[in-house]
N, C-alpha and C positions, 0 to 999 in steps of 0.2 A: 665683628660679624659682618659678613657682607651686606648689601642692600637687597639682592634677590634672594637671601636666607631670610632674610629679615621681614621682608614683601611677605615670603613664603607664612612666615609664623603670623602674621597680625593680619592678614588676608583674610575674610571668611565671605561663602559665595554670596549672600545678600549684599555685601557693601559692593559699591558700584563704581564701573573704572575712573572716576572724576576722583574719587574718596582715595581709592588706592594708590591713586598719581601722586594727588597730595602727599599722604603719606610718605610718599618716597622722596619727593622734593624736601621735605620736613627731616627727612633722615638724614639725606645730603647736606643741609646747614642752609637751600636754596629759601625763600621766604616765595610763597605763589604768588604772589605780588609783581617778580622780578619777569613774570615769564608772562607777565599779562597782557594780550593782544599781539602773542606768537604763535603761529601756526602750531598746529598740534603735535605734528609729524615731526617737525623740531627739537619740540620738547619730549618725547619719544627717544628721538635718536640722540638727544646729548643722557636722559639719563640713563640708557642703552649703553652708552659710550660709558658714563661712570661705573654701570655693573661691572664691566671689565677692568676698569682701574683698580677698583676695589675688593676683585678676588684676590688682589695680595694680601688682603688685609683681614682674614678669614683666622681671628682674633681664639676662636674656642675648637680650633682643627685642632689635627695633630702637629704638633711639631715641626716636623720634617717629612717632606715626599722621598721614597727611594729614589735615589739616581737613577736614570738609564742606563741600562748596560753599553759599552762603549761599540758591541754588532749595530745597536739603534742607530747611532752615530753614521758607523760607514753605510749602515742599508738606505741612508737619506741619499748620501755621498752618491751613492750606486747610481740612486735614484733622479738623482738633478737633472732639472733638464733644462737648465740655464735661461728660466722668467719669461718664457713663450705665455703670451696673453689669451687664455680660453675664451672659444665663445659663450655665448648665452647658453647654450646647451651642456655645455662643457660644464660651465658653474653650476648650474642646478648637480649637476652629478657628484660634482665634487661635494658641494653641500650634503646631497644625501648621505655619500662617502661618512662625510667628517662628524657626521652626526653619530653613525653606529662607531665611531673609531676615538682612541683617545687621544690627548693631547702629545701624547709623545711620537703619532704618525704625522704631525705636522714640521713644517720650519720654523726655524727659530733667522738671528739675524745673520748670522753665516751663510749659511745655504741657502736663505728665502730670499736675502738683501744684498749681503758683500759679494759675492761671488758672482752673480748676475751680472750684479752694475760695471765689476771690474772685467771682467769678459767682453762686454759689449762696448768699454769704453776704451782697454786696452787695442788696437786693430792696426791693418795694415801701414798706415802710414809712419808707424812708428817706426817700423822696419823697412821702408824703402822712399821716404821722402824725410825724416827728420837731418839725416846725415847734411843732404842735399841743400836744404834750408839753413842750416847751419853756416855751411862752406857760403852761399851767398850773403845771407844778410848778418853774417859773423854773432859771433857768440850772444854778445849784449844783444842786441835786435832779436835774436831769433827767445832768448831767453824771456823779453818783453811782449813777444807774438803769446807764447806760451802763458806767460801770466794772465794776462790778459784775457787770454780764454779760459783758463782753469778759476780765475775769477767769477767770469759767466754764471761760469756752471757752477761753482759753491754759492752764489747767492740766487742763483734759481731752485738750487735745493733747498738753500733753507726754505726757501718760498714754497715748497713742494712741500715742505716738512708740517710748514702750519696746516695747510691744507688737510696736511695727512693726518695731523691730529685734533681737527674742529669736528667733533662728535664721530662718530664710528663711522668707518671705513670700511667703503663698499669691495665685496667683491667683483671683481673683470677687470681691473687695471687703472692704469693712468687717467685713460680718458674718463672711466667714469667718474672713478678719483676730483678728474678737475672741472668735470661739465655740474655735476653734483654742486656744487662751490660756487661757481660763477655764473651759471643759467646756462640755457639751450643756446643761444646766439654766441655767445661766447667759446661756448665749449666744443659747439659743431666747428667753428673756425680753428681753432686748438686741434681737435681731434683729425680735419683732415691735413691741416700744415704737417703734420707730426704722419699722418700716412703717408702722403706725398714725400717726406723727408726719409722716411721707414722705408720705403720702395726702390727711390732710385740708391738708400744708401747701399741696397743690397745689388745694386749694379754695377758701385764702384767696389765691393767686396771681393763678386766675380772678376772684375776686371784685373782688379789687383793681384789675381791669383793666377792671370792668364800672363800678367807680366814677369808675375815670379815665375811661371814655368817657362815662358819663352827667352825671355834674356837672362835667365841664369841654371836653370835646370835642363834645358834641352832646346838650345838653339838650332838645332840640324831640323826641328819641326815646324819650322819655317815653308808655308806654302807661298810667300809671294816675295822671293829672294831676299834678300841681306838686311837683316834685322834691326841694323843701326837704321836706316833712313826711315824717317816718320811714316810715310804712306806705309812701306811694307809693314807696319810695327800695327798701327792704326787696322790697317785690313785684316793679319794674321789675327790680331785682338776679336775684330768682329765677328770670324767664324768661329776660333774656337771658344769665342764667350758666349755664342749661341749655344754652340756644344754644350757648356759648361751648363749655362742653365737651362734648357732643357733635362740636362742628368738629375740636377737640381730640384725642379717643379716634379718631376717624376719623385722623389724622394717624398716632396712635399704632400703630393696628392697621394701619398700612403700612410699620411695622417700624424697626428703629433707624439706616436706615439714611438715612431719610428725618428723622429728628428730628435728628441728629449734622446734617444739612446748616443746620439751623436755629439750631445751639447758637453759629457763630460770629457769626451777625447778632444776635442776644440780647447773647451778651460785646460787641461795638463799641455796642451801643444802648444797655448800662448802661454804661459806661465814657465815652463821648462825653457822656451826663448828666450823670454825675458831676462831669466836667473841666468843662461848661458853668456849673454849679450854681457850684461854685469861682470863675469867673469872672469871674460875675456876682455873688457876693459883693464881692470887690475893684472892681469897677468901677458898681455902682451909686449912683445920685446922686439927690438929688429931681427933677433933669431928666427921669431915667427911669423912678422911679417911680410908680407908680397913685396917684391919690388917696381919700384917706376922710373921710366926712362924718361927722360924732359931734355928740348933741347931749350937753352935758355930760360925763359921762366913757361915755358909750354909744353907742357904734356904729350907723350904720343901715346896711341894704341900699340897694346902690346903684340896683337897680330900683324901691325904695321914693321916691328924689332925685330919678329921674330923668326927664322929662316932655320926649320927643319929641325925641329923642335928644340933651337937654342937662339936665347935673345943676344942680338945682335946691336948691341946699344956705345958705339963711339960709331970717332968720323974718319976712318980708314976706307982708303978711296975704292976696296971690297967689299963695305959695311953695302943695306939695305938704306939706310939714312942718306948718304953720301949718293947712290944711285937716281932713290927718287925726285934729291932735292937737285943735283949737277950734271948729272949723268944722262940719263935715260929722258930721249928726244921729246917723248908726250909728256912730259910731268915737267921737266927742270924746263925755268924761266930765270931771266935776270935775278928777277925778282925774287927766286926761292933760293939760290946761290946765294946770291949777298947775304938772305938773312941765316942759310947754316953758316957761310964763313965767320958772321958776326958775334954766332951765338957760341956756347961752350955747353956740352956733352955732359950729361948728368945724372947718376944711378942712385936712387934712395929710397930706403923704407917709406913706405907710403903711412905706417904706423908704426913709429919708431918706440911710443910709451909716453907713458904720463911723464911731462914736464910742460914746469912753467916758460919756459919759452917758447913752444907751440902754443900755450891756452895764453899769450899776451899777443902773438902773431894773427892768431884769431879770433881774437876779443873782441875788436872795436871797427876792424875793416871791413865794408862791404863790400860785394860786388854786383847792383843790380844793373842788369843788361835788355836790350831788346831782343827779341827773337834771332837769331844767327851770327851774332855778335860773338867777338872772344872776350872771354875772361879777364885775360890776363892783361890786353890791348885792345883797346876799342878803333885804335886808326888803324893796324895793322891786321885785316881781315885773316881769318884760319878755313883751311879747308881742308877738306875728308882726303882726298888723293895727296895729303902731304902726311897723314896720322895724327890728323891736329884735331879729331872729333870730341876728345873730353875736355877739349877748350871750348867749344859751341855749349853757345844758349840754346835750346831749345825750345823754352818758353822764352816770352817776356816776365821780368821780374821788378819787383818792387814791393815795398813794406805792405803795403795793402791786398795787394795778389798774392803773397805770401801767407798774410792769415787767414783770408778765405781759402788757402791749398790748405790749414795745417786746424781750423774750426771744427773741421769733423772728427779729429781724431780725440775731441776729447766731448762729442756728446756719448749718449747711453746713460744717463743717470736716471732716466726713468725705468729700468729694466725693474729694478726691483720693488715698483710698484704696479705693476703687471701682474704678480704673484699675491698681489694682497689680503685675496680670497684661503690661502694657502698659510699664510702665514699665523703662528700661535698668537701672538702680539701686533698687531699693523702698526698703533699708534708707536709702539716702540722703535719696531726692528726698522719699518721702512728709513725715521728719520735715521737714525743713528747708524744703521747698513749704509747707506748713502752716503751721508758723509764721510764714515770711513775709507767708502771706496774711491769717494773725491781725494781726499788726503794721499792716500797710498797711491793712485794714481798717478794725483799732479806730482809729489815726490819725483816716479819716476820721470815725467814730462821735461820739469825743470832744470832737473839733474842732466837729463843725457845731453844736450846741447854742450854744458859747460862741460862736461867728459869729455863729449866727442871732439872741440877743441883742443882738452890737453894733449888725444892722443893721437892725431890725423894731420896731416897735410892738408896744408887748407885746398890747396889745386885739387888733392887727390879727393877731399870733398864734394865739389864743384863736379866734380867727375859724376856724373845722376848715374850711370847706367857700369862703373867700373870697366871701362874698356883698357886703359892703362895699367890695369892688374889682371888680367883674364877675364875679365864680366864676371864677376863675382859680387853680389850685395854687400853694400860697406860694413854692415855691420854685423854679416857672416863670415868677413875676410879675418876680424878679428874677434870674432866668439870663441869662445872655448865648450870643448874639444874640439869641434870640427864644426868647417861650414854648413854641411849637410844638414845638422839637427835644426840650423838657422832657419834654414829654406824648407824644410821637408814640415816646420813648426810653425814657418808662417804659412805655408799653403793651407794646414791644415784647418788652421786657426781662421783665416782669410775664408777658406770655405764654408765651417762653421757659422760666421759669422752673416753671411750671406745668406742660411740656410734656414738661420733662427730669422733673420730678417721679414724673408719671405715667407715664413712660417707667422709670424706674428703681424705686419701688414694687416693678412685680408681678414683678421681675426678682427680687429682694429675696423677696418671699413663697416664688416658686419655688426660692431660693436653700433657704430653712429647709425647704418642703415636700421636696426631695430629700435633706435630709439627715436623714429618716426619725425625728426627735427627736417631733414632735408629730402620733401618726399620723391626726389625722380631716384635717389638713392633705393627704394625700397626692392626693388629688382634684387640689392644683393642682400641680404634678410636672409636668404633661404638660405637653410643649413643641409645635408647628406643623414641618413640614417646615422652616419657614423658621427655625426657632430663639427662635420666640414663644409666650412664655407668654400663650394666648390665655386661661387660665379665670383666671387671675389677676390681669386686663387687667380682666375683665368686675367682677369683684371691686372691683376697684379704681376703676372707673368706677359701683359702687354707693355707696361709701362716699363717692367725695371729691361725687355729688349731695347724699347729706344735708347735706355741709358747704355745698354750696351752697346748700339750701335754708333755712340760715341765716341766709344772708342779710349780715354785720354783720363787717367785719374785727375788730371789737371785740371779738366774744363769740366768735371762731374764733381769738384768738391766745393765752388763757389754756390752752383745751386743747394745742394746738400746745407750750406752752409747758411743763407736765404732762409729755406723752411725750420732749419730748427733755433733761428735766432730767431725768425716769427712767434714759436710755440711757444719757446722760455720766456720773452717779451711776455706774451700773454699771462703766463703763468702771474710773471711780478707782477701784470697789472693789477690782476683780481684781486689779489693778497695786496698789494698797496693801498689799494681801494677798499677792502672792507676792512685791515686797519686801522686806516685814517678815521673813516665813517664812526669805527665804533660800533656798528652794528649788533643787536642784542643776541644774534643767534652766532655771532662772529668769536669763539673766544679758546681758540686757539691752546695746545696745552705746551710746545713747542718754547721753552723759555727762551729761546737765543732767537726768538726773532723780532722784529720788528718792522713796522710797513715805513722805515726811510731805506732800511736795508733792500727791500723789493723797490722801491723808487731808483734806489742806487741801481742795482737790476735790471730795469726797468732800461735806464739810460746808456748804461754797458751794453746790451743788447742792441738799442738802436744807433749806438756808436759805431760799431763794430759793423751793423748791417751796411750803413753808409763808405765806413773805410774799404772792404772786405768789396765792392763794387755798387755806385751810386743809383747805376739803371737798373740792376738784378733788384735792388732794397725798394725801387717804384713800383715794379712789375709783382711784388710781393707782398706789397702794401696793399694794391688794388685788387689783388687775389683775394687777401684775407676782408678787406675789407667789402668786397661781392659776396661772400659767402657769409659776413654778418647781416649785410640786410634782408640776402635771401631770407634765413632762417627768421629775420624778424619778420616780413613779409608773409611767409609761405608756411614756416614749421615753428614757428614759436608757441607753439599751443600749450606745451608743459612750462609749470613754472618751479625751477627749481631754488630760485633765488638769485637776482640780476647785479650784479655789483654796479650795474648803471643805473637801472634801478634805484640802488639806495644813494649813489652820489644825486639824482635828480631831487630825491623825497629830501637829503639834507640842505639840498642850495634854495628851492622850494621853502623850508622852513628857514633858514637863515633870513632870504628876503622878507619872509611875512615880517619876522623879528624887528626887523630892521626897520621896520614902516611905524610899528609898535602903536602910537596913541596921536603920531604927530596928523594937523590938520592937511588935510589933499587940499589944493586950489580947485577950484569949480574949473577951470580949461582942463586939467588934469581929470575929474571925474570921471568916472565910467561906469555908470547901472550895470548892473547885475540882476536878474530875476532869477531866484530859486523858489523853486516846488518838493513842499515835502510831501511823501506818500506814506503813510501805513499801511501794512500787512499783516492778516492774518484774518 
């Protein structure tokens, strides 16, 4: 029989809430002893938390509940609107909502958890920078980048997971989720890392989707000439990723109700990719591969080959090659002569198919470069007027540059505790949704690298932008069926993703601003009749322009990369801290965790922040740590439980301990006067 059946039957209205409490502690096997000189509200909310546990256990029901009908199923599906975090308003409604409604209009851990987290954590870069990373820091390295990050992120989950299950869980999300846990100081720093990270990520979103339109969907829309050179690439990005979001915020400021309709065509648009992507790795052959002209071991563009609409790829003294490099007075030097007489003419599938011989040529070789540098020869400089552009670095690269480009694409694992108000089960679905969605994820993460080795050219890797295949995205060139579904499934996805961003952000701001911790914050508090945080919107639609006006997925994913290894950081800290402690209110129902696991976490996190760029990890440290003392200054006035707190009270009592019976020296002495007072 459950505990609030139970409450119910041996209740009667003279006994008094102190008596009834008991009782229930008494039920539970708790002795009132254990819970003595704990806040009340505590002991409330864990045995709150057990009424929940223990509706499984509803010993003189019936039998069996009818199943749901399998319409309940897809009317959720219908319904998803992929773990957009309501505000305060929002929650109250929903409460009311879920009060007259039964448990079968809510989510479970599909819908409420997996599906969120893999959404948000699936994203652009998988489809237009992992290829690229690959070709440079070869398979092993880049497969190391990957673990390494997918590590992060499964032991910041578990670390989320405890969280999620130390007494019942709040509705409004993450942050309440972690500020609840670790106190107001903590949690304000947490809360706005994780905006800040929330914001501009939704700038590399847009952006990314301004690149898939411009270099691979419709390069003729180009307003500041030829696409290949950075300025023009950078500038065209600027305006129309104003365009973009602009269209964007307008979508936004028509409310969540109208973004949730959009969040399911996003999930089937990266999912349908994905599965394509897969596909078309098993099934590509040099039948269906593009090809590539190289002279020597250098690549050219294929619009550099190609004369009236056929590739012109040897070195007949008619050829296009032969003209630019000997021939024709502005281009041919000594210097470009010698080196096509030197070099030999070369036509090959750029993805010829799985074999061990590509995935050994790409395993272990790197190639990291400085900005403008070739590939393939670092003394021997390449340039654009010979068709030598997919040999150019574009960036600088290195191991470390490399995982601050490739850290973003595997956060979002908090999505689905955003919906926590939503969900039938929190303590359940959150942990075990997450993980899954960690798992299934990183599968994919892992995996593609070591593929895209077997089946690629490593040159044609190296190629960021496919100029030596037509500009086509590498890993649209070999999807199956067709490129299109590639590009048309990451825009769409890319936009989504940007959309739910900006959707959830100022939801976020408005979340900290009402909870009165950091007060020049309070300006964004106010909500619309409709339940819209409009000044937080507008906020928010400041910040993610500068990130557009950046211009560069490159130099937008080291910061991105900054605030959300700050917030997970934080995450382990609390959870390492109040499992260390031991703390009486600390008691987690999460079996698989443990506070060395969050230590471990902990150090991953600030590992990574240092590799990933040493000065961004200073400037980020100082951020978070400004906005801890503010709020302990300024807005610490709630106490919701300090995990510095209880590390001070434990080191505190170890010292006294320590001192125990032994004699002080008189030099050592120091009086004390205490005054006691009574009251009453």
């Amino acid at each position: 029989m459950s505990v609030r059946k139970i409450s119910k039957k041996f209740s009667v209205q003279s006994v008094e809430a102190s008596e009834l409490k008991s009782t229930k502690l008494s039920l539970l096997g708790e002795s009132t002893e254990a819970y003595a000189g704990i806040p009340t509200e505590v002991v409330d909310e864990d045995i709150e938390a057990e009424d929940e546990d223990n509706t499984q256990l509803n010993l003189f029901e019936e039998d069996g509940k009818a199943l749901p009908p399998m319409s309940n199923w897809f009317g959720k599906l219908a319904a998803y609107t992929g773990g957009i975090e309501p505000t305060v308003g929002e929650t109250k409604q929903l409460r009311e909502k879920q009060t007259k409604s039964n448990d079968n209009k809510r989510l479970g851990t599909i819908l409420g958890v997996f599906l969120p987290c893999c959404q948000n954590i699936f994203g652009i870069l998988l489809f237009v920078r992992v290829g690229w990373i690959t070709g440079v820091a070869g398979a092993l390295q880049t497969f190391l980048i990957v673990l390494l990050c997918c590590s992060c992120t499964m032991l910041t989950a578990l670390s989320m997971s405890a969280i999620a299950t130390n007494g019942k869980v709040p509705a409004g999300g993450s942050y309440f989720m972690i500020s609840r846990s670790i106190g107001p100081a903590f949690g304000g720093a947490v809360g706005i890392l994780f905006y800040l990270g929330t914001t501009i990520a939704s700038a590399m979103y847009l952006v990314g989707a301004v690149e898939v339109f411009l270099k691979y969907i419709f390069p003729q829309a180009s307003l500041f000439g030829d696409i290949t050179s950075d300025a023009a690439l950078f500038n065209n990005t600027r305006v129309y990723g104003t365009i973009l979001l602009f269209i964007v915020m307008c979508c936004v400021f028509m409310g969540i109700r109208f973004v949730s309709r959009f969040a399911a065509v996003s999930l089937a648009a990266v999912l349908i990719s994905i599965i394509c992507v897969y596909l078309g790795i098993f099934t590509v052959n040099s039948s269906r591969s593009p090809f590539v002209c190289a002279l020597g071991g250098r690549l050219l563009s294929q619009d550099f080959v190609t004369v009236n609409g056929t590739v012109e790829c040897h070195k007949n003294v008619t050829g296009p090659i032969y003209d630019v490099y000997c021939s024709n007075p502005e281009t041919a030097t000594d210097e470009s002569c010698a080196f096509f007489n030197a070099n030999n003419i070369s036509y090959f599938p750029a993805m010829p198919g799985l074999t061990s011989k590509k995935f050994f040529e790409n395993f272990l070789q790197s190639y990291y470069r400085e900005k403008g540098q070739a590939y393939d020869n670092i003394d021997f400089p390449a340039d654009r007027k010979y068709g030598q552009g997919p040999n150019i670095a574009d960036v600088t690269s290195s191991f470390m540059l490399l995982l601050g480009i490739y850290f973003p694409s595997v956060t979002g694992i908090m999505a689905g505790s955003n919906r926590s108000g939503d969900l039938t089960n929190p303590q359940k679905s959150i942990p075990l949704g997450t993980i899954l969605a960690i798992a299934m994820t990183s599968f994919v993460y892992l995996s593609s690298p070591l593929l895209f080795a077997a089946i690629c050219d490593g040159s044609v890797m190296r190629d960021k932008f496919g100029e030596s295949y037509g500009g086509i995205l590498l890993v649209a060139a070999f999807a199956w069926p067709h490129f299109w579904v590639i590009l048309i499934g990451s825009c769409l996805s890319t936009i989504g993703a940007g959309l739910q961003s900006l959707t959830g952000a100022p939801r976020l701001l408005q979340a900290i601003a009402q909870d009165n911790v950091m007060p020049f914050l309070n300006v964004f508090k106010v909500i619309t009749k409709r339940g819209e945080p409009l000044r937080a919107q507008l906020l928010c639609y400041g910040i993610a322009q500068l990130g557009i006006l950046i211009a560069s997925i490159d130099h937008l994913t080291p910061l991105i990369t900054m605030f959300f290894l700050m917030c997970y950081g934080f995450v382990n800290l609390a959870t390492m801290l109040n499992g260390f402690l031991k703390e009486p209110s600390w008691r987690p129902r999460f079996r698989f965790y443990h506070w060395f696991l969050s230590f471990i976490g902990l150090c991953l996190c600030i590992a990574l922040m240092f590799i990933s760029s040493w000065y961004y990890t200073i400037v980020a440290w100082a951020l978070a740590f400004a906005i801890y003392k503010y709020i302990e200054f300024r807005g610490a006035s709630k106490e919701w439980g300090d995990a510095t707190r209880g590390l001070q009270m434990s080191t505190a009592k170890q010292a006294i301990l320590k001192l125990g019976n032994k004699p002080i020296h008189t030099k050592k002495l120091a009086t004390t006067d205490f005054s006691l007072f009574t009251t009453g």
